[in-house]
C-alpha positions in Angstrom: 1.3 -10.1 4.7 5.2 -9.7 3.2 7.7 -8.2 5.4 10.4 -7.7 2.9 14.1 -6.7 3.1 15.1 -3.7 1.5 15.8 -4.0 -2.1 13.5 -7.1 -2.7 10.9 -6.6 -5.0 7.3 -8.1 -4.7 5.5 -10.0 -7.0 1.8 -9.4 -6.7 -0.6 -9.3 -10.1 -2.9 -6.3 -8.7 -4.3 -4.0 -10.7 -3.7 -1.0 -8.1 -1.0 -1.0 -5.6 -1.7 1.8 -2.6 1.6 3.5 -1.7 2.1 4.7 1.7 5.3 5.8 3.3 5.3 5.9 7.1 7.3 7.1 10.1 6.7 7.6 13.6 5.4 11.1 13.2 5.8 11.9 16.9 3.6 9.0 18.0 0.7 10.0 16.3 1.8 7.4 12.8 0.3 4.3 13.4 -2.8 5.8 15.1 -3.1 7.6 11.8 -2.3 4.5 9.6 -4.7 2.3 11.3 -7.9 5.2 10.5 -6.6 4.9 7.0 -6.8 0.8 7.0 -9.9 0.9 8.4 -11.4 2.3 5.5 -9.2 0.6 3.2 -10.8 -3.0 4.4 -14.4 -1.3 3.3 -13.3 -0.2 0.0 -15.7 -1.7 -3.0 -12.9 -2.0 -5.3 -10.7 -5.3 -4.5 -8.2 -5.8 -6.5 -5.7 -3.8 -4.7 -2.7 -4.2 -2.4 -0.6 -2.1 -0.1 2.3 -1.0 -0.3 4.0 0.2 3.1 7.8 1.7 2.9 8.3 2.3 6.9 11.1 4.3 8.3 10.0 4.4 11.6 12.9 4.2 14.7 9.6 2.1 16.5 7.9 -1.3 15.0 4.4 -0.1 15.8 3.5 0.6 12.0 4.9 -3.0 11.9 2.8 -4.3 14.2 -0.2 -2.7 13.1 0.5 -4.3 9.3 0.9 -7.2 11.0 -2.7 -7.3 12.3 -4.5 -6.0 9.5 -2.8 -8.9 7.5 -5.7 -11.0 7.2 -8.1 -8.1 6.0 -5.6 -6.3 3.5 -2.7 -7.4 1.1 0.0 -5.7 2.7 3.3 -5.8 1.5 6.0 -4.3 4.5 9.3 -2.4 3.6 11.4 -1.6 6.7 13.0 1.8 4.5 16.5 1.8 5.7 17.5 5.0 4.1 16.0 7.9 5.4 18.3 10.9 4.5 15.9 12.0 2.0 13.0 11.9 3.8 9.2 11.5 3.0 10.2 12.1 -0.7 12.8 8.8 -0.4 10.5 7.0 1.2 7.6 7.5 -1.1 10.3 6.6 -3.8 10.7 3.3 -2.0 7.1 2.6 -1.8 7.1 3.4 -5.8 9.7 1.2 -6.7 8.8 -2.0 -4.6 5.2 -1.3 -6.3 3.7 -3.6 -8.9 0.4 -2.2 -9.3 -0.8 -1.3 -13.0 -1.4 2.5 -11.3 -0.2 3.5 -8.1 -2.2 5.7 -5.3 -0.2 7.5 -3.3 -1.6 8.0 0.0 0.1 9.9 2.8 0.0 8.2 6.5 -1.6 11.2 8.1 -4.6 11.1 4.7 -7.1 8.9 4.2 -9.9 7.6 1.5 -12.7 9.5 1.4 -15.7 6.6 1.5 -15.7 3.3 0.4 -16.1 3.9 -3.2 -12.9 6.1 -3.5 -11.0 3.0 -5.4 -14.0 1.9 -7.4 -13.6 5.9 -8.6 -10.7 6.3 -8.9 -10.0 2.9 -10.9 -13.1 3.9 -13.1 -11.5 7.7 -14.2 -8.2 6.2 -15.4 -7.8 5.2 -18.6 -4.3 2.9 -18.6 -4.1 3.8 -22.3 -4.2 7.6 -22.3 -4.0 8.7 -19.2 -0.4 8.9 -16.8 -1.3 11.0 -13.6 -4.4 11.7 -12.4 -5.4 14.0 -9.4 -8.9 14.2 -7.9 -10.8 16.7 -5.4 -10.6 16.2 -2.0 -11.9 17.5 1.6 -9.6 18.7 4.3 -10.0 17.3 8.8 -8.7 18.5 11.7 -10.0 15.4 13.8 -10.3 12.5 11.2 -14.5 12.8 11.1 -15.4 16.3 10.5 -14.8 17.9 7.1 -14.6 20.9 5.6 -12.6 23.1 2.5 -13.6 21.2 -0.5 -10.7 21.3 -2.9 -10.8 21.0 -6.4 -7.4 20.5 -8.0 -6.2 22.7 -11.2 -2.6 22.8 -13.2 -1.2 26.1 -13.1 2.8 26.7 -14.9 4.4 28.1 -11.7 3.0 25.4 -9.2 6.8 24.3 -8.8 7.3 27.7 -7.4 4.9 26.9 -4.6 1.4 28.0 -5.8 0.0 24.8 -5.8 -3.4 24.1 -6.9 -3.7 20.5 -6.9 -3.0 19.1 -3.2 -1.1 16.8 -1.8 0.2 13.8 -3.2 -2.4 11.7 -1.7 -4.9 13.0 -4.1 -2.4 11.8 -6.9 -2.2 8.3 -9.1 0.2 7.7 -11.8 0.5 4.8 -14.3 3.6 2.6 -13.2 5.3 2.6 -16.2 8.8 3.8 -15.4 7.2 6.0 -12.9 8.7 9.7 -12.0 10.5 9.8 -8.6 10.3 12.4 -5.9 13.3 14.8 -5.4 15.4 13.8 -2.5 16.7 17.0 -2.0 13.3 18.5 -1.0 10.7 18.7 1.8 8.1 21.6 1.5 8.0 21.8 -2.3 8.1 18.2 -3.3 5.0 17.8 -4.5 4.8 21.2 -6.3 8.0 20.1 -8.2 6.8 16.3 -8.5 4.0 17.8 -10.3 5.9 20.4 -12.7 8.2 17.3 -13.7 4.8 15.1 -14.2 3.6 18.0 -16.8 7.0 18.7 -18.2 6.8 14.8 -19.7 3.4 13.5 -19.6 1.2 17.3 -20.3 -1.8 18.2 -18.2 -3.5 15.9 -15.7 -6.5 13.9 -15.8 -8.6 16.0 -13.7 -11.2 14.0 -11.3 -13.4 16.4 -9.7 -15.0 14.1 -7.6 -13.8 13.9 -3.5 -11.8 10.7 -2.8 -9.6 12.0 -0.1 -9.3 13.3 2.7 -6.2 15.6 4.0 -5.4 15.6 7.3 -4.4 19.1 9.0 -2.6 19.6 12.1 0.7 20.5 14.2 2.1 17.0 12.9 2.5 18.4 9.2 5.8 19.0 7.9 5.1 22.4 6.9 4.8 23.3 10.8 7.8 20.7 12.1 10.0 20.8 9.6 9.1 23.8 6.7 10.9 26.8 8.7 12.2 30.1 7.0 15.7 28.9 6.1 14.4 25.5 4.4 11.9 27.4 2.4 14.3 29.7 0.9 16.8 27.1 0.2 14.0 24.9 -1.1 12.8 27.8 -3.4 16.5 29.2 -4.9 17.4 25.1 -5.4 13.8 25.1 -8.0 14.5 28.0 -9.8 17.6 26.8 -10.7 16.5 23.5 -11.3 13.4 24.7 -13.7 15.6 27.0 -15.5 13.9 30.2 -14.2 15.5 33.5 -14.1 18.0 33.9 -11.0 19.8 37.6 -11.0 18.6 37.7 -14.9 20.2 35.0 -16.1 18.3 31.4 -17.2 19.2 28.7 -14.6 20.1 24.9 -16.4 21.4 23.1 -13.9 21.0 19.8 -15.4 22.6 20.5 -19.1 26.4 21.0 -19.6 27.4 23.2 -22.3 30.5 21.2 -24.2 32.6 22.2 -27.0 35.0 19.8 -28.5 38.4 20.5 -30.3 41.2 18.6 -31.7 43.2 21.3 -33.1 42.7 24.7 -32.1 40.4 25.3 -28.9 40.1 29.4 -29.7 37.0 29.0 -31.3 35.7 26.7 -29.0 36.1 28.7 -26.1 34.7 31.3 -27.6 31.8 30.0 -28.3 31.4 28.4 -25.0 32.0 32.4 -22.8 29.3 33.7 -25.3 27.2 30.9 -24.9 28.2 31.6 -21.5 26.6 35.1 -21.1 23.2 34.8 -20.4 22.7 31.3 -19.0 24.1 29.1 -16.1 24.9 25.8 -17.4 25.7 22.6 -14.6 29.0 23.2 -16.1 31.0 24.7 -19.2 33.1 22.4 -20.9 36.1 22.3 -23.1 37.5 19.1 -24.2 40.7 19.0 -25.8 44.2 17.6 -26.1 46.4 20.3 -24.2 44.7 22.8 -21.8 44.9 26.4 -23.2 46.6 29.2 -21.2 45.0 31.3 -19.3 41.6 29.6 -19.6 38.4 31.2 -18.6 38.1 30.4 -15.0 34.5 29.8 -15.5 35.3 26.9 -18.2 36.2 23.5 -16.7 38.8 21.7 -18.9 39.5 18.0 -19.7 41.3 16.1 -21.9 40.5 13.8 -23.9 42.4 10.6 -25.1 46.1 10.4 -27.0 43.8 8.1 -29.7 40.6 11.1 -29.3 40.9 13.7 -31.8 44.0 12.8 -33.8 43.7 14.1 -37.2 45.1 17.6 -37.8 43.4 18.3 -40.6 40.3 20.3 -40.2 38.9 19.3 -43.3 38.7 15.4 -42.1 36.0 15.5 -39.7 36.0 11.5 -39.3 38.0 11.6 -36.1 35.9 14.2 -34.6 32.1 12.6 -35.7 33.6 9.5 -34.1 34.4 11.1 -30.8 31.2 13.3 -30.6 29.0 10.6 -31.1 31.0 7.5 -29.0 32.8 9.0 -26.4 31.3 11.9 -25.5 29.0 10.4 -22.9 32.0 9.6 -20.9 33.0 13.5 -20.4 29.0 14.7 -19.1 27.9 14.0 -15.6 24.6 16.5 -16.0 21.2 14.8 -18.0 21.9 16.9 -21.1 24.9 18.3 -23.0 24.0 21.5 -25.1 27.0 21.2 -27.5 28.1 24.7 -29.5 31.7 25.3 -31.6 33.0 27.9 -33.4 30.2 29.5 -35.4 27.6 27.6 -33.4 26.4 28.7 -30.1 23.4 30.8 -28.3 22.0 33.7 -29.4 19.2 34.9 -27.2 18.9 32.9 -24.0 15.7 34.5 -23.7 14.6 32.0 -26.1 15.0 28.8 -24.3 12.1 26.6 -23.8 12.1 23.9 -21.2 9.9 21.7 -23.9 13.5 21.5 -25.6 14.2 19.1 -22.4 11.1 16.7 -23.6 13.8 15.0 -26.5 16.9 13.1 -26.2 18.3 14.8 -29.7 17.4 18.4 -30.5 19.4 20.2 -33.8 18.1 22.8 -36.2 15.9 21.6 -38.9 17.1 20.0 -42.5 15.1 21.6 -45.7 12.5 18.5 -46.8 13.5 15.4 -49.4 17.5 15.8 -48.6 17.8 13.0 -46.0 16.1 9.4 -46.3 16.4 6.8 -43.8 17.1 2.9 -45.4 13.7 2.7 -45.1 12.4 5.5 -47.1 11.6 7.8 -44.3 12.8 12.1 -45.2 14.5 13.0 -41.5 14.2 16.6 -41.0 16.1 16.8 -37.6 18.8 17.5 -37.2 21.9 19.5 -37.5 24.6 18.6 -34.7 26.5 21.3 -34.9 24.2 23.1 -32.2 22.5 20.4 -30.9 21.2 19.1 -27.4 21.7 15.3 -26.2 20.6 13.5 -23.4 22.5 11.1 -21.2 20.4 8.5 -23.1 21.3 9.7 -26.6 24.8 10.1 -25.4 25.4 6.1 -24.6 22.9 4.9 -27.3 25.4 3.8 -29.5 27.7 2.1 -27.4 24.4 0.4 -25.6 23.0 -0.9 -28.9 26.9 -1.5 -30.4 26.3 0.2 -33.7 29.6 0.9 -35.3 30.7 3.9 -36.9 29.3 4.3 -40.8 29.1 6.0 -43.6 26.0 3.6 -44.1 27.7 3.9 -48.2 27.4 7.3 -48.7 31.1 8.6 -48.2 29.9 10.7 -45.2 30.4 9.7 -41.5 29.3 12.5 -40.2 27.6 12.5 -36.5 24.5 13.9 -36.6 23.9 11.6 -40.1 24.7 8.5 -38.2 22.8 9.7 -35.3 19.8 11.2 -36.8 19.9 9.5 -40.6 22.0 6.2 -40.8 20.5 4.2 -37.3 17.3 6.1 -36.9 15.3 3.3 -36.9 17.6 1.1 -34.1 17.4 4.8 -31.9 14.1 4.8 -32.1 13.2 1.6 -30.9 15.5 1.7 -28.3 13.2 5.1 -27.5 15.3 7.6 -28.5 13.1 11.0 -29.5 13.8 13.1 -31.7 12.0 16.5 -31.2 9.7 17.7 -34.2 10.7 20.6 -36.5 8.9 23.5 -35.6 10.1 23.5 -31.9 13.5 22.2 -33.9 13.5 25.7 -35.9 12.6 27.7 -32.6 16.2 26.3 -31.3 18.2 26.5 -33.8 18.9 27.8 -37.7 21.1 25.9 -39.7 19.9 25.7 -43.2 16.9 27.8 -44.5 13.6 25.8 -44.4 10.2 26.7 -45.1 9.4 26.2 -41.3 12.9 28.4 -40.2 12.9 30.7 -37.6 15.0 33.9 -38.1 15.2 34.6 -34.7 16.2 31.3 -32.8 17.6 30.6 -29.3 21.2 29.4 -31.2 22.4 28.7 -34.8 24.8 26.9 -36.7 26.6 28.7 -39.4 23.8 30.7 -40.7 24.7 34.7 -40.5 20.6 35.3 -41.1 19.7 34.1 -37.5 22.7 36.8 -35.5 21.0 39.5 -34.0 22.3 43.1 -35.8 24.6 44.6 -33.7 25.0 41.5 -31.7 29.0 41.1 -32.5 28.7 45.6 -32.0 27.3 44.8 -28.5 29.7 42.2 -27.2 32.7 44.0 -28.1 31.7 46.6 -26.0 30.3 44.8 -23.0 33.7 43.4 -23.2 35.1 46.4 -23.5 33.3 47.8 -20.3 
């Protein structure tokens, strides 16, 4: 067995690493854990380890790994971080794994029979398949089963309806493996699970039994889960999966950003209509001076005496340059949803959390008009109203591509982002979202695949809604 120090990493060549965070659990942990080895050591499939991430005040989950050392490949992480819980401890387990998959597996669960790894193993197909979640039987005492569950994706299981189980019915492929949130207890797995659809689409569905959940006092549903926590736990998801709080759409992990060098009026316009039907992580002007009597709503900083310095707003050089180097260093939130004068949202109704699947999302370009070095036509996209990931944000600066024209005359941003260095971006594995859910956010120039009636636009007067500038004057007004 390795008893490891926090932060040192394993090196095992298993094909399946079993992840089980632990604590004391009241007393009852290690009595639970050992159930759970026991039927571990009987398991048909061998090539496996265990992982163990222990945050127990007590070394009996230590002791007990100790003793099962000569029947299982344990690996033994004293987890000296606790604040976040069972979700940072699983994360521990996750991280120190080296398995080709990873079984999570609760201390309080167990396997099914001796076969459940063969089974499991068997189902997963390392080339197509990224989580997998299989049936399983519900105990009370460990040896008596009953409530056959069969597991099902539904889209509001973040919300709490959740129709697949715990996570010990759950195995993912480690390959830069989602985390638990930190910041929850009784809906982690419900929102581990949206998050697992949101990138990787449906599960592979095993509707065979290879676990078993235990039930009892000891959950954290009955010593931790209490009124307040739930209601904390359920406001903190819909804002975090964009759902409708007091009828407004909830992106807490995208800023919205609006750059100016020369005269923010626009800009902040742009930003308070954007503004209107969404909560953003933040709204952002960046600019040389701050404006007087600023929107209190809109947070303000300033960017560089060498940022922005042309005056003329026919030289967009300075501007490109900025938007597509330094921006990254003004965003704390995962995305930046970046509007100006006449571009910005339309219908927040509109917005799709598959727009959060890309790192560069703009309006569509008509076909045969852009060509990559290499031949290829690029259809997306416009930057005028576009959204960016953290990872799009730094690309540039990570891979040290200068600023070009790439010979054509033009260095404009979303060229060199989406045209000029395509290739380099998408190796690094940058993706670029695909037109039609392109047209669904944004209008820019008309296309065959354009949609009249998008969630923003860039300087396109076919995609406003009528009445729309009719409608704000007088909300204003009242």
């Amino acid at each position: 067995m390795m008893l490891k120090e926090p932060g040192v990493k394993i090196n095992s060549s298993r094909f399946l690493s079993v992840c089980i965070p632990t604590y004391d659990m009241n007393g009852l942990g290690h009595i639970f854990l050992k159930e759970s080895f026991d039927i571990l050591t009987k398991q048909t499939f061998k090539d496996f380890d265990v992982v163990v991430s222990d945050y127990s005040k007590t070394d009996l989950v230590k002791k007990l790994c100790v003793e099962y050392q000569d029947w299982l490949d344990i690996n033994y992480f004293k987890n000296l971080d606790a604040t976040g819980g069972m979700s940072a401890n699983t994360n521990n387990a996750i991280r120190h794994a080296t398995g080709k998959i990873l079984k999570i597996l609760f201390q309080d669960d167990f396997l099914y029979d001796e076969k459940s790894l063969q089974t499991t193993v068997e189902n997963f197909n390392l080339t197509k398949d990224h989580w997998l979640v299989s049936a399983c039987e519900h105990s009370k005492d460990g040896k008596t089963f009953f409530r056959p569950f069969y597991p099902k994706y539904n889209p509001k299981i973040h919300l709490g309806n959740n129709t697949i189980s715990s996570p010990s019915v759950l195995t993912i492929k480690n390959e830069n493996p989602l985390l638990f949130d930190v910041n929850l207890k009784w809906l982690t797995d419900c929102d581990y699970y949206k998050r697992c659809y949101e990138r990787f689409g449906e599960p592979k569905i095993l509707n065979q039994i290879t676990v078993v959940n235990r039930i009892g006092a000891h959950q954290i549903t009955h010593t931790e889960a209490n009124e307040v926590v739930r209601q904390k736990e359920y406001e903190y998801i819909l804002k975090k999966h964009h759902e409708k709080l007091n009828g407004k759409v909830q992106l807490q992990n995208v800023t919205l950003v609006s750059v100016s060098g020369i005269n923010p009026k626009g800009a902040i316009k742009a930003l308070e209509i954007s503004m209107s039907g969404i909560n953003f992580y933040q709204a952002l002007l960046i600019a040389h001076e701050k404006p007087t009597n600023l929107n209190p709503k809109i947070t303000f900083k300033q960017c560089g005496p060498d940022d922005l310095k042309s005056r003329d707003p026919k030289n967009t050089n300075d501007y490109s340059r900025f938007m597509a180097y330094r921006l990254g260093d003004f965003i704390e939130s995962e995305f930046a949803l970046i509007v100006h004068n006449n571009a910005f949202v339309l219908r927040p109704e509109k917005w799709d959390n598959e727009f959060l699947k890309y790192d560069y999302l703009g309006a569509p370009w008509p076909r045969n008009v852009h060509f990559t070095n290499a031949g290829q036509n690029v259809r997306v996209g416009n930057g005028g109203f576009s959204l960016r990931s953290q990872k799009m944000l730094n690309a540039l600066n990570v891979l040290k591509l200068p600023f070009t024209d790439n010979h054509t005359g033009y260095f404009h941003e979303d060229g060199i982002i989406c045209v000029y260095y395509r290739d380099e971006l998408e190796n690094y594995g940058i993706r670029y979202a695909p037109v039609g859910l392109a047209a669904k956010f944004s209008l820019e120039k008309n296309c065959e695949e354009s949609d009249y009636q998008p969630f923003g636009f860039h300087n396109n007067k076919k995609a406003i809604p009528k009445l729309f500038w009719l409608k704000r004057f007088l909300k204003n007004l009242f």
